[in-house]
C-alpha positions as CSV (number, residue, x, y, z in Angstrom):
1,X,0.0,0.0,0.0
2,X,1.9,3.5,-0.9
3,X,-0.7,5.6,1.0
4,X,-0.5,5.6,4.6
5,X,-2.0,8.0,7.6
6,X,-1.2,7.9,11.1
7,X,-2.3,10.1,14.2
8,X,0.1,11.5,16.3
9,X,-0.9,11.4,20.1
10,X,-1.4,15.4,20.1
11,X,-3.7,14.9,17.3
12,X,-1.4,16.2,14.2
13,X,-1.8,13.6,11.3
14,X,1.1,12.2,9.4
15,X,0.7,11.2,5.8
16,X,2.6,9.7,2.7
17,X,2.6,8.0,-0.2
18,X,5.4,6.4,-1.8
19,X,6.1,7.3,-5.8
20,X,8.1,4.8,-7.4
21,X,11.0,5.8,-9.5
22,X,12.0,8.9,-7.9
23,X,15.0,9.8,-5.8
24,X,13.5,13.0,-4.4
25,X,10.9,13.7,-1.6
26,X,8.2,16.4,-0.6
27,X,7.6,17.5,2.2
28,X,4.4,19.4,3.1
29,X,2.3,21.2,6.4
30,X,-0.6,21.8,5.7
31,X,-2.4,24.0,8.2
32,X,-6.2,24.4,8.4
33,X,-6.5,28.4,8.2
34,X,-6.2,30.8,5.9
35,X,-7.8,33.9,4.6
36,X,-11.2,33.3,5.4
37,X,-10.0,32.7,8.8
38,X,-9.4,36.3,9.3
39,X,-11.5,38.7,10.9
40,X,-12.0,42.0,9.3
41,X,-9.1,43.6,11.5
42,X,-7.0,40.9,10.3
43,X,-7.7,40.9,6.9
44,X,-4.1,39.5,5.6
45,X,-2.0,38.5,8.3
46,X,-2.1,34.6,7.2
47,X,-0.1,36.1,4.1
48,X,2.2,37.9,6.3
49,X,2.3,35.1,8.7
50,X,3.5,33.1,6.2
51,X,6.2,35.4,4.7
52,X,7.7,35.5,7.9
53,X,7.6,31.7,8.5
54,X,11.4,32.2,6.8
55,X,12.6,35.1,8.2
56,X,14.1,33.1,11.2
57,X,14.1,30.9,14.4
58,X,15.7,30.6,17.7
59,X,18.7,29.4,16.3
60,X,18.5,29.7,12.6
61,X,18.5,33.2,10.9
62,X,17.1,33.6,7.8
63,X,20.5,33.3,5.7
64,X,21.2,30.0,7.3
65,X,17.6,28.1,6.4
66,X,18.4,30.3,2.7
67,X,21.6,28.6,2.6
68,X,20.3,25.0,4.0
69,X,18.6,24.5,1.4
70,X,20.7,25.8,-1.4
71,X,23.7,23.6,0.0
72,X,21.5,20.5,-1.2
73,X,19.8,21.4,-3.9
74,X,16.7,21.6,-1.9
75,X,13.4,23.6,-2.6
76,X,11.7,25.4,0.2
77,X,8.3,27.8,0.0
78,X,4.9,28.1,1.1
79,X,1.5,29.8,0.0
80,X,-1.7,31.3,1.4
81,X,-5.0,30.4,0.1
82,X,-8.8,31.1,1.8
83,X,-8.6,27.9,3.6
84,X,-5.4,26.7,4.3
85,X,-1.7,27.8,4.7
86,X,0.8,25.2,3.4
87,X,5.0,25.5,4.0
88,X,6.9,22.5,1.6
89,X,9.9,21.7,1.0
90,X,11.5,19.3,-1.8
91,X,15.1,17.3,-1.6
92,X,17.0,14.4,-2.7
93,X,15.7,11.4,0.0
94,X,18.7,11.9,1.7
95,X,17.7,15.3,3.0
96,X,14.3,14.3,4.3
97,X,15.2,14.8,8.3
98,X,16.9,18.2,7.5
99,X,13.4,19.1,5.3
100,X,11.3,17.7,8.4
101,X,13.8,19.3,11.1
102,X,13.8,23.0,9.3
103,X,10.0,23.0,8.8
104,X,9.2,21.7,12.3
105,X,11.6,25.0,14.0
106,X,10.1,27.5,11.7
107,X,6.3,26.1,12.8
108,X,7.6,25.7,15.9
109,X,10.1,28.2,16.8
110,X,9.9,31.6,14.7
111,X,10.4,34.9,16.6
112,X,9.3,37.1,13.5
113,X,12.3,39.8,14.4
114,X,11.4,43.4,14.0
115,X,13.9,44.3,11.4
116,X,12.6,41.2,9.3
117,X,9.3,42.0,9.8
118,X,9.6,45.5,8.7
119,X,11.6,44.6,5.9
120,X,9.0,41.7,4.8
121,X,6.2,44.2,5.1
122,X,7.8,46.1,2.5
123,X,8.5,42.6,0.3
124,X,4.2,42.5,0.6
125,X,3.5,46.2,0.2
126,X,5.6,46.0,-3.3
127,X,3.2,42.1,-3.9
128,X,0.7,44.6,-3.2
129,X,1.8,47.2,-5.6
130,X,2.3,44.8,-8.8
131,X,-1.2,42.7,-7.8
132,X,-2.8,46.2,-8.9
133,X,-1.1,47.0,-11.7
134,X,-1.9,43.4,-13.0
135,X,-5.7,43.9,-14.1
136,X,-6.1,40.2,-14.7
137,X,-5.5,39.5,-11.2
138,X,-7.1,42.9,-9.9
139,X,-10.4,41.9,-11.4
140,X,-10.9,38.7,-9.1
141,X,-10.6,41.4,-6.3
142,X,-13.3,43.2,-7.5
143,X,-15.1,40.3,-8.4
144,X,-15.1,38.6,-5.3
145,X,-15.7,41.7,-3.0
146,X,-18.8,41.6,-5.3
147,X,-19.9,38.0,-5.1
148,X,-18.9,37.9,-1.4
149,X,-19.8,41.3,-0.1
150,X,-18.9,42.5,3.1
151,X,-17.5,38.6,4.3
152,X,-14.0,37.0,4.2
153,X,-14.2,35.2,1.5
154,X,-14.6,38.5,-0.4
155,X,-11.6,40.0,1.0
156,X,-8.5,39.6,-0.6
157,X,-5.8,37.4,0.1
158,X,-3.1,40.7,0.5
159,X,-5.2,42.8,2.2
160,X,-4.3,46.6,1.8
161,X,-0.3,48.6,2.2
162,X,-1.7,50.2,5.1
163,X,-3.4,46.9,6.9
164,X,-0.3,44.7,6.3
165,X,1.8,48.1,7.6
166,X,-0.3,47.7,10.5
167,X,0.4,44.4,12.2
168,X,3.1,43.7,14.9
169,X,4.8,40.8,16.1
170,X,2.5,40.7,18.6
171,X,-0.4,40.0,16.1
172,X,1.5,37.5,14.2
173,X,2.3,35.7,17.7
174,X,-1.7,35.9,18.5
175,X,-2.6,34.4,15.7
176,X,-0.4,32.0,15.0
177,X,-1.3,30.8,18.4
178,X,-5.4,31.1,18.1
179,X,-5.1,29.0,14.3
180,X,-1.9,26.7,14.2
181,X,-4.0,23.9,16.8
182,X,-1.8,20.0,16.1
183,X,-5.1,19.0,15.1
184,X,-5.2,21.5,12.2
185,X,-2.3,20.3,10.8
186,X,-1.2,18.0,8.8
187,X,2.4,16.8,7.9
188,X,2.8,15.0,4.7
189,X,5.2,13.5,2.5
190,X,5.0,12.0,-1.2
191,X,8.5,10.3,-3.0
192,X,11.2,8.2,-2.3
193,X,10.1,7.4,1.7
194,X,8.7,4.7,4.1
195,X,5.6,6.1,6.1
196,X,6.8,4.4,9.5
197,X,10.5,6.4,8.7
198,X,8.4,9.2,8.0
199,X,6.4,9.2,11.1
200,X,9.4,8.9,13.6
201,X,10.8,12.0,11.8
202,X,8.2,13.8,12.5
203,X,7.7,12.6,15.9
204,X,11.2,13.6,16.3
205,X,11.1,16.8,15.4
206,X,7.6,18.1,15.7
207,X,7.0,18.5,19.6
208,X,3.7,20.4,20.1
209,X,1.3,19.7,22.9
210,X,-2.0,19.3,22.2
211,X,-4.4,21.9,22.7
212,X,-7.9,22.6,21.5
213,X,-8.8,23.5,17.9
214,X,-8.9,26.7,17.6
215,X,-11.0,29.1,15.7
216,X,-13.1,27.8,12.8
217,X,-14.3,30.4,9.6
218,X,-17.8,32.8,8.8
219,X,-19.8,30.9,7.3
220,X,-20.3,32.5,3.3
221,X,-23.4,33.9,1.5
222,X,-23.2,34.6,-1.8
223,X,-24.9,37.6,-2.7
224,X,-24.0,38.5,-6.2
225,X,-23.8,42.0,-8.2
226,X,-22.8,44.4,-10.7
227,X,-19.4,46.1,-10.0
228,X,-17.5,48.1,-12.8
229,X,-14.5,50.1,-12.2
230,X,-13.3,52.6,-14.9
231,X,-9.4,52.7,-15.6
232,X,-6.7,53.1,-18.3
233,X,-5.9,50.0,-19.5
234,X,-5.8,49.1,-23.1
235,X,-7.9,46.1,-22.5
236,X,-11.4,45.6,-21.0
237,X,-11.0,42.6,-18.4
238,X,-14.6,41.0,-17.7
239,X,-15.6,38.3,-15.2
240,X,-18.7,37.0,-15.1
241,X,-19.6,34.6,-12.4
242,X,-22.8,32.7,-10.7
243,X,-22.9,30.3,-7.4
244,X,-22.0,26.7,-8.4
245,X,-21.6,24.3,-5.7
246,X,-19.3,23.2,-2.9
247,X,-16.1,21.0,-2.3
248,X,-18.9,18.9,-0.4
249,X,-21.5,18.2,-2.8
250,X,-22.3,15.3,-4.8
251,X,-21.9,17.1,-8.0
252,X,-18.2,18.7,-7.5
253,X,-16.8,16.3,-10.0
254,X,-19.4,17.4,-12.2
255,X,-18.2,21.2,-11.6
256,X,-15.4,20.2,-13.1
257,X,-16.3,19.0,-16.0
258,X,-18.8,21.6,-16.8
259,X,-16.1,24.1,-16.5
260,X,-13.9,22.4,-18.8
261,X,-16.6,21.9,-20.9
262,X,-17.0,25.4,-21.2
263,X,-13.8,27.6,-21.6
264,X,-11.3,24.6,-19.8
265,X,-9.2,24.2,-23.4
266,X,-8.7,24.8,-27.1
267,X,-11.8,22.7,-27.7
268,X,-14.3,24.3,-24.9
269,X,-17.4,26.3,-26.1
270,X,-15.9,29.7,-25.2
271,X,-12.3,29.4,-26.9
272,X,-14.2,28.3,-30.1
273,X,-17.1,30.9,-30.2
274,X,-15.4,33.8,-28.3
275,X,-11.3,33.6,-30.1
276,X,-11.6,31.1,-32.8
277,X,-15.5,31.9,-34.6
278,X,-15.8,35.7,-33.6
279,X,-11.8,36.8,-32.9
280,X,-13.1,38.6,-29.3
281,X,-10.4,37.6,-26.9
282,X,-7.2,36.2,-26.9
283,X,-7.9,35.5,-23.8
284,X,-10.9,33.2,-22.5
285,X,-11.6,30.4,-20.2
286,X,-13.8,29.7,-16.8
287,X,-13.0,28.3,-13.6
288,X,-14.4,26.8,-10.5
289,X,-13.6,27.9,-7.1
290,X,-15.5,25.7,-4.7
291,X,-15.2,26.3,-0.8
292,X,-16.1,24.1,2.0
293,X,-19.8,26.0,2.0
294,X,-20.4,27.3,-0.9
295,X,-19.0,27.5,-5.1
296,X,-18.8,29.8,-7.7
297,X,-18.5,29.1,-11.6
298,X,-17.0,31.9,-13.4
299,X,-15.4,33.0,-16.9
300,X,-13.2,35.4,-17.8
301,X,-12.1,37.5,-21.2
302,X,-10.0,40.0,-21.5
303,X,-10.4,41.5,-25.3
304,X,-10.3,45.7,-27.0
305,X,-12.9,47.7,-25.4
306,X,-14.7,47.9,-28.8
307,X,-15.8,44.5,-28.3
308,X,-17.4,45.0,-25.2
309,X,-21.2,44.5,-25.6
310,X,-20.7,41.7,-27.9
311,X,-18.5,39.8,-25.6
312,X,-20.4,40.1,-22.9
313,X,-24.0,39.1,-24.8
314,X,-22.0,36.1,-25.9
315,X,-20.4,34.9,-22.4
316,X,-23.7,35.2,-20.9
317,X,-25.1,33.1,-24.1
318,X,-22.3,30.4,-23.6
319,X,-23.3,29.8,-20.1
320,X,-27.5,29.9,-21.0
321,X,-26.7,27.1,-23.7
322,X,-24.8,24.7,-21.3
323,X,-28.3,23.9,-19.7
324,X,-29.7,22.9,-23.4
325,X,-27.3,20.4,-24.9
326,X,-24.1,18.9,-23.8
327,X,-22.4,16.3,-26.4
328,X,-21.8,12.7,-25.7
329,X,-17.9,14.1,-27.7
330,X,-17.6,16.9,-25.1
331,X,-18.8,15.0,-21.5
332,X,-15.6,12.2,-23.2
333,X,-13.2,14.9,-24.2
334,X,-13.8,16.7,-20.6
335,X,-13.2,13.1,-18.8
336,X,-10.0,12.7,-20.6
337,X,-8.8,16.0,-20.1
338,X,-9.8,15.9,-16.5
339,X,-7.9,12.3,-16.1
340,X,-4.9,12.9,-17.7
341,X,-4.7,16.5,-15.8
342,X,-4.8,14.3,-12.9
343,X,-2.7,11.4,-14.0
344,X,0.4,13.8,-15.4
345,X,0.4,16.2,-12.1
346,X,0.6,13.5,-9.9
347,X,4.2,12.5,-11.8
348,X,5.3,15.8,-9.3
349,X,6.1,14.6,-5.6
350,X,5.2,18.1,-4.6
351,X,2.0,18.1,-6.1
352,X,1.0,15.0,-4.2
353,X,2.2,15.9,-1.3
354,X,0.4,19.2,-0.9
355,X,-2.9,17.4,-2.4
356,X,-2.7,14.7,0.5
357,X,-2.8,17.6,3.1
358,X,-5.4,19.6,1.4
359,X,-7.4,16.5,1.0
360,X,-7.2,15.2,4.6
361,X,-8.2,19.2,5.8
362,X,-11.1,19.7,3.6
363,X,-12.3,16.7,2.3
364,X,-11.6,14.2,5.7
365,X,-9.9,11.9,3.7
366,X,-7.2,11.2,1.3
367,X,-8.8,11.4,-2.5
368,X,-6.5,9.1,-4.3
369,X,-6.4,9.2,-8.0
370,X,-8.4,6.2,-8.4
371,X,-11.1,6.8,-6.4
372,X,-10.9,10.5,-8.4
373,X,-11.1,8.6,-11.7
374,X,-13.8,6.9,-10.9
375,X,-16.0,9.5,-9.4
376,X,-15.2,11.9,-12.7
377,X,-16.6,8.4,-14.9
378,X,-19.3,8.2,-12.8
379,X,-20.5,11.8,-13.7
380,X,-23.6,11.8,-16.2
381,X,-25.3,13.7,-18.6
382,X,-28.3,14.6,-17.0
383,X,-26.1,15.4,-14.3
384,X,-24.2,17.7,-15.9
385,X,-27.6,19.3,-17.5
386,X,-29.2,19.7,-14.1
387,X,-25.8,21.5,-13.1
388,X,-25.9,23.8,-15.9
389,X,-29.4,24.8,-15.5
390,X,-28.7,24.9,-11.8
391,X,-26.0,27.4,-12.4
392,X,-27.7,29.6,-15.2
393,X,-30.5,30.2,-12.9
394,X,-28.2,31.4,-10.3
395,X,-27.8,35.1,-9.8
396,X,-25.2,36.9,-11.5
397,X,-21.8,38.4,-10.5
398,X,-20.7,41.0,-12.9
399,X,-16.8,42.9,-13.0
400,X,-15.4,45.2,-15.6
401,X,-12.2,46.9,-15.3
402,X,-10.9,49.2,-17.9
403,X,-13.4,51.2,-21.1
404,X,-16.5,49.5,-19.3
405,X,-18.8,51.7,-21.0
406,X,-19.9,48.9,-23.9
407,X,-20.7,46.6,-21.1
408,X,-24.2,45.0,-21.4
409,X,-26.4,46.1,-18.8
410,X,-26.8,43.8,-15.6
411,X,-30.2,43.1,-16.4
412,X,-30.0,42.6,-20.4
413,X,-27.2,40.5,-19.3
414,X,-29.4,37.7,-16.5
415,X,-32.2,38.1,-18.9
416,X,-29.8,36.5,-21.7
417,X,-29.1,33.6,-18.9
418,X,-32.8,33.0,-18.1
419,X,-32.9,32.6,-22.5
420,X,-34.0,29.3,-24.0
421,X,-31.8,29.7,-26.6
């Protein structure tokens, strides 16, 4: 058996798989917090929290885990999404108790330093910076502050220079304490390793008491909306969005599917109709975000300003027509693509490793690619029909960003959903 799980008695859960035919390893904690975890006056201290996860320990400074990991080859990073923080590292098998021994003192010892914290503040305030002169990624802001108003999920992720300027060591200390619980974490590990090597590694190393959980998140409400913000860029971005379903539900695989069906590749409805029939966008595709509570199923184009109105009629009439007909070719493409997606990422220790955390956080269990494959077979037609229909009745989530002016009005735009056509 290459998957394997065991529970530590402090309640921090230890997993691995075994890949054959590598020589490296990944190493991965997942913790069960993130964004959405913040209050309001918090808003983006997970991202800051995990900047500073580097910046030193009781013994280590900052050069010497730079230069650990340069000495062997080694990779070492993290990320911050709404639900979960994760800190990995990747090395030769060799190096696994030096991976497992760095990422245990920075969860366990950092001092987040006042010169590093000022100095990684700035490191965030320039993120900060180039996140708004990126429209692209400056329109899911807007977007989800829409969708999400007035809630975590529709804050974003870096919060604002003056927020993140804001917070002391003190904060960071508070709520690292209130969120990083043993029993919100998992340590995981996907490669070249034996579980029961793994586990006294980690046992070794990681020495927290346990404690209770912690803090859980708001609970979400979508609410929907029309939100277009004028500025001087030579494109118009567009994202239009309408609640889809969660990580939870029955038809999540199908979410998946739908979305690829729609604008997921070179074959989807929107990069044939939108870039390839009508030359609209260069730019096109949709995407599923789905949450522990609740989804969303957007699409987004980027095209000249010009173009507006009819780009927007025809994304709206994209989504309208997924509830009418879906192909016996496009539900098989869709499988494949979905498969192979799977089949090929999994060839990356780090991917696995980071999956098995996220899986055992939010799901309760480890997802492995078989059981995947099988669920994503199992999805049907009718299914997928009900799902369209379910999601083209949904109310809509508009954002412009640029020359919005040729934008469809918000109600010409749901009246083109609620179309038979």
């Amino acid at each position: 058996m290459n998957y394997q799980i065991t529970t530590l008695p402090n309640g921090m859960r230890v997993a691995s798989e075994f890949l054959a035919g590598v020589e490296s390893v990944a190493v991965a904690v997942s913790v069960g917090t993130g964004a959405r975890y913040e209050s309001e006056a918090e808003n983006g201290i997970s991202h800051l929290l995990e900047h500073m996860a580097f910046k030193g320990t009781k013994t280590r400074t900052a050069r010497d885990i730079a230069e650990i990991f340069d000495a062997i080859g080694g990779q070492l990073n993290a990320y911050t999404s709404m639900e979960l923080t994760v800190y990995y590292a990747k090395v030769l098998k060799q190096n696994v108790a030096l991976a497992v021994d760095v990422l245990a003192d920075i969860m366990q010892n950092s001092i987040f330093e006042e010169d590093e914290l000022t100095r990684e503040k700035e490191v965030i305030i320039q993120e900060i910076a180039m996140h708004h002169d990126t429209p692209d990624d400056l329109i899911v802001d807007y977007f989800d502050g829409t969708a999400f108003a007035n809630q975590p999920l529709g804050r974003s992720i870096l919060s604002t220079q003056e927020k993140v300027s804001s917070y002391s060591r003190a904060d960071l200390q508070a709520y690292m304490a209130a969120h990083y619980r043993p029993q919100r974490m998992v340590l995981t590990a996907a490669g070249n390793i034996q579980h029961a090597d793994f586990v006294a590694l980690v046992e070794r190393f990681f020495t927290m008491p346990k404690i209770e959980n912690g803090k859980t998140f708001e609970t979400a409400k979508y609410m929907g909306g029309d939100n277009r913000v004028t500025a001087d860029f030579e494109q118009l971005h567009l994202l239009i969005g309408l609640p889809a379903v969660s990580m939870h539900s029955v038809d999540y695989y199908a979410l998946q599917l739908y979305t690829t069906i729609l604008g997921g590749g070179m074959s989807s409805r929107l990069f044939q109709e939108v870039r390839e029939k009508r030359g609209l966008a260069y730019t096109v595709y949709a995407m599923a975000s789905a949450y522990e509570d609740v989804g969303i199923m957007s699409v987004y184009a980027a095209a000249s300003p010009d173009k507006a109105a009819e780009l927007s009629a025809v994304l709206c009439e994209q989504i309208a027509g997924m509830k009418n007909d879906i192909s016996d070719s496009e539900i098989s493409r869709a499988k494949n693509q979905q498969k192979a997606e799977l089949l090929m990422a999994r060839e990356n220790p780090q991917t696995v490793a980071t999956w098995i955390g996220r899986h055992i956080l939010l799901f309760g269990e480890y997802r492995e690619a078989a059981g995947i494959i099988k669920k994503i077979d199992a999805v049907s037609k009718e299914q997928l029909l009900n799902l369209a229909g379910q999601i083209a009745g949904g109310k809509l989530t508009v954002s412009a960003l640029g020359d919005v002016s040729g934008v469809l009005p918000y109600g010409e735009l749901s009246g083109k959903l609620s179309s038979r056509t």
